[in-house]
N, C-alpha and C positions, 0 to 999 in steps of 0.2 A: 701587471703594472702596479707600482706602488708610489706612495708622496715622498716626499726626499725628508729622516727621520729628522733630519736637523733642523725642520721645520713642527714636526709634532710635540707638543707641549709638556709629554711626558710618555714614556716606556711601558709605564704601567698597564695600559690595555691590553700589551701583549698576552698578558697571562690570564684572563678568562679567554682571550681568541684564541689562546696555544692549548688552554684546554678543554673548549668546546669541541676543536677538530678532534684532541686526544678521544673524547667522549664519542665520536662518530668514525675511529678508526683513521683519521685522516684522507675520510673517502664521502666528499660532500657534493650533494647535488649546483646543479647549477644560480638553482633558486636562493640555496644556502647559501654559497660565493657573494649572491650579489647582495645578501640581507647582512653578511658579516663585513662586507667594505663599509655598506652605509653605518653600521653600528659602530665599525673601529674608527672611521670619519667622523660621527658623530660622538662619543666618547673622547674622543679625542680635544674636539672642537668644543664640548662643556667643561672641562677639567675637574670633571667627576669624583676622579683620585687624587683631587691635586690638596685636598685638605681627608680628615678622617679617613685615609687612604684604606689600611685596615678593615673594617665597618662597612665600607661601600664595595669593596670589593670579595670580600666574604656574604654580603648580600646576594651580588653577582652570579657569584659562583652557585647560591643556593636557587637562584631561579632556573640558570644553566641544569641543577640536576630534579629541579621539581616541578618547572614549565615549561619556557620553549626560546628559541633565539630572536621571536618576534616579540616576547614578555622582556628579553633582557634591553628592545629596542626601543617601547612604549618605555619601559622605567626610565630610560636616560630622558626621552624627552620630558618626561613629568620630572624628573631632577634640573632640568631646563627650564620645567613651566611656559611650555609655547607647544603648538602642534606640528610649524613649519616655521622656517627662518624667515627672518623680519631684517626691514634695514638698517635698524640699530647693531646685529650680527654683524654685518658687512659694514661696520664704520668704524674707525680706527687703524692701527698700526701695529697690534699683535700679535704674536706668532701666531696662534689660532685660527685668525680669518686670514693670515697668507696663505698658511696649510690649504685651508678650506678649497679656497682659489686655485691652487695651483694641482690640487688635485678631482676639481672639477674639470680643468684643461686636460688633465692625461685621460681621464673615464671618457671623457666626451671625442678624445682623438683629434684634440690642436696640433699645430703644427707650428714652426716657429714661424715667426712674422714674415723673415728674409730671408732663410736658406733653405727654410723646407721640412725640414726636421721634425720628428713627432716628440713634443714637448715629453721629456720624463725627467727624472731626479737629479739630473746632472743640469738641470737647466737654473738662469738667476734668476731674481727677482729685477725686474725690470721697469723705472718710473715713465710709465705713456709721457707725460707733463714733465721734463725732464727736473730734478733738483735743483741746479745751478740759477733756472729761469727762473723759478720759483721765491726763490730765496731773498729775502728782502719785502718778501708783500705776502708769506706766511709763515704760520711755526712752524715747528717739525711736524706735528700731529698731523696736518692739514697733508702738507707734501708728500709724509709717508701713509696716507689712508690708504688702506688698499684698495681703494674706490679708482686709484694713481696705478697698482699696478699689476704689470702679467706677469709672465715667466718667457724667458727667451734665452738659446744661446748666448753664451759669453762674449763671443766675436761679434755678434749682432748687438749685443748691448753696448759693447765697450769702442767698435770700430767703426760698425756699417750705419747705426740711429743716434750712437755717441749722445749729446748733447743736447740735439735737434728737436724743436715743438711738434707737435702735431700737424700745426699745419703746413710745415718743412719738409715731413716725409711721408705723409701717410698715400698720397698721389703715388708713391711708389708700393703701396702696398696692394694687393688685390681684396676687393672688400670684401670677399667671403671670408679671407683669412684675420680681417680686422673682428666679422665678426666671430669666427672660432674662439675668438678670444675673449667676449662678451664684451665688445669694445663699441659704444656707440660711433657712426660716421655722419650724423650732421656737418656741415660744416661751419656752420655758427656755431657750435660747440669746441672749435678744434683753437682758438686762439687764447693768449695768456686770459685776457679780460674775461673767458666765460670758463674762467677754469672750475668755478661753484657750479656754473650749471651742467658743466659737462660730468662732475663729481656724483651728481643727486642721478641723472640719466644714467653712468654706467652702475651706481647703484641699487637700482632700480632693475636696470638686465642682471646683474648679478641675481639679486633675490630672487629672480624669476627661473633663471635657468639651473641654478644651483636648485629650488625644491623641484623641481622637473625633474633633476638629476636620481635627486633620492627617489623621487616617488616611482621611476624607472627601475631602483634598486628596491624599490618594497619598502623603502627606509623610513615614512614617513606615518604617524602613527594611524 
């Protein structure tokens, strides 16, 4: 299982991931898989390479051959300067915290809201709070927070929840699948008027389940 690339912020990780394996024969334990997801997710999610490209990734490379894949895990987050993610991470509309998201739903084995489907790279980005309602009582920033949204089927985005508020469809959703998605289910959260509070609560499960996730992966320092 992998994030859908047109969501990662840049290519360039590939190539200490391409040659760490090189350096291991392409024959990694299981422990290793799960500490080189969290470090391509997390490299990925600081945009480590995305300035001094060069420099930082020649750094890389030299810890890949002088320490170890848990030394190349600790460095990204101290190029972060955090130990675990915070809910500053999870705010905004960036490719980076969609990525984040939408490859926490595949590691964790979501499924999509309405047809069933185990969410992978062929899935959209999908607004819970839909746009249309939105619009006229926030900016863009606000509507596209990703605090706003999952990943789901196309059909299901575009046919079967369309338009629809939360508290329009979610009665048809079974709640364990709402929560697969780190989707709070109050229901005083589900209406246009508490769309702030319902923003702060899903970001909140977000930060929660996402360092859970790494920390399942070894990934956190």
């Amino acid at each position: 299982n992998g994030t859908d690339s047109r969501l990662m912020p840049s290519q360039t990780p590939l190539i200490p991931l391409s040659y760490y394996l090189g350096t291991k024969g392409f024959q990694v334990s299981d422990k290793e898989k799960k500490l080189l997801i969290g470090w391509y997710l997390l490299v990925g999610f600081s945009r480590r390479y995305s300035s001094s490209t060069d420099t930082r990734l020649n750094e890389d490379l030299q810890i890949i051959n002088r320490a170890s894949l848990r030394r190349l895990v600790e460095r990204t987050w101290e190029f972060m300067g955090k130990k675990q993610f915070d809910e500053e991470d999870l705010t905004g509309y960036e490719k980076n915290k969609y990525m984040l998201v939408h490859a926490a739903l595949i590691l964790s084995g979501a499924k999509d809201l309405k047809l069933g489907y185990d969410v992978d790279d062929r899935f959209v980005p999908h607004h819970i709070f839909p746009q249309s309602k939105l619009e006229g009582y926030y900016d863009r920033s606000r509507i596209d927070d990703v605090a706003n949204i999952t990943f789901v089927h196309s059909e299901t985005n575009n046919k079967i929840i369309h338009d629809r508020l939360p508290e329009e469809y979610f009665d048809e959703i079974p709640e364990e699948r709402l929560q697969e998605h780190f989707i709070p289910v109050k229901k005083e959260l589900l209406s246009i008027n508490s769309y702030e509070d319902f923003l702060r609560e899903r970001r909140r499960i977000l930060v929660d389940k996402i360092n859970e996730l790494f920390r399942e992966l070894g990934a956190l320092p």
